[in-house]
C-alpha positions in Angstrom: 107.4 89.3 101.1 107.1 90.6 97.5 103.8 91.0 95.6 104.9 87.7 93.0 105.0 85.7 95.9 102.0 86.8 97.4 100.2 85.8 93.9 101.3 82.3 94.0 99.2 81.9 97.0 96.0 83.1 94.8 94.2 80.2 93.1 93.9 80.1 89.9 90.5 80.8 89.0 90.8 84.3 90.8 94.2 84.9 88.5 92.2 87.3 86.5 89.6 88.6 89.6 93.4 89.8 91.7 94.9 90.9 88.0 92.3 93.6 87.7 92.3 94.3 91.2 95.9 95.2 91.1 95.6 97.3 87.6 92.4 99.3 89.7 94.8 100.0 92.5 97.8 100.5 90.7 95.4 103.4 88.1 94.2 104.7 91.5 97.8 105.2 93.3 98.9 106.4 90.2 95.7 108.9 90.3 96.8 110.1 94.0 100.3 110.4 93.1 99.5 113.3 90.2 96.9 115.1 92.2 99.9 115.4 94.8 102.6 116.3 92.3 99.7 118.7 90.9 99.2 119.9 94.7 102.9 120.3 95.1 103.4 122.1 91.8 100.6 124.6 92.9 102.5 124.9 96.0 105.8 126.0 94.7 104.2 128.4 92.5 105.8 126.3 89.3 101.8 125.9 88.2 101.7 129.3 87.0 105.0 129.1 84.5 103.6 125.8 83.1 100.4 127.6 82.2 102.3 130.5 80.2 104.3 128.1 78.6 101.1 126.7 77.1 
């Protein structure tokens, strides 16, 4: 049940269509995941120290 496997199912004209697909949802978890750690740093009051270090 991994993603590789999953792919192999794809034909092989969409190869490239499911490529970018997976690059647009891998940028946009990635996206989510700093505006959390950003959210969480803000939280913990950590924000402020980076922002005297700078």
């Amino acid at each position: 049940s991994d993603g590789f496997g999953l792919l192999k199912k794809i034909p092989p004209r969409s190869d490239f269509t499911s490529l970018l697909a997976m690059d647009l949802l891998r940028f946009w978890v990635f996206d989510r995941i700093h505006e959390l750690s950003a959210i969480r740093h803000r939280l913990n009051g950590t924000n402020s120290i980076c922002e005297l270090t700078v």
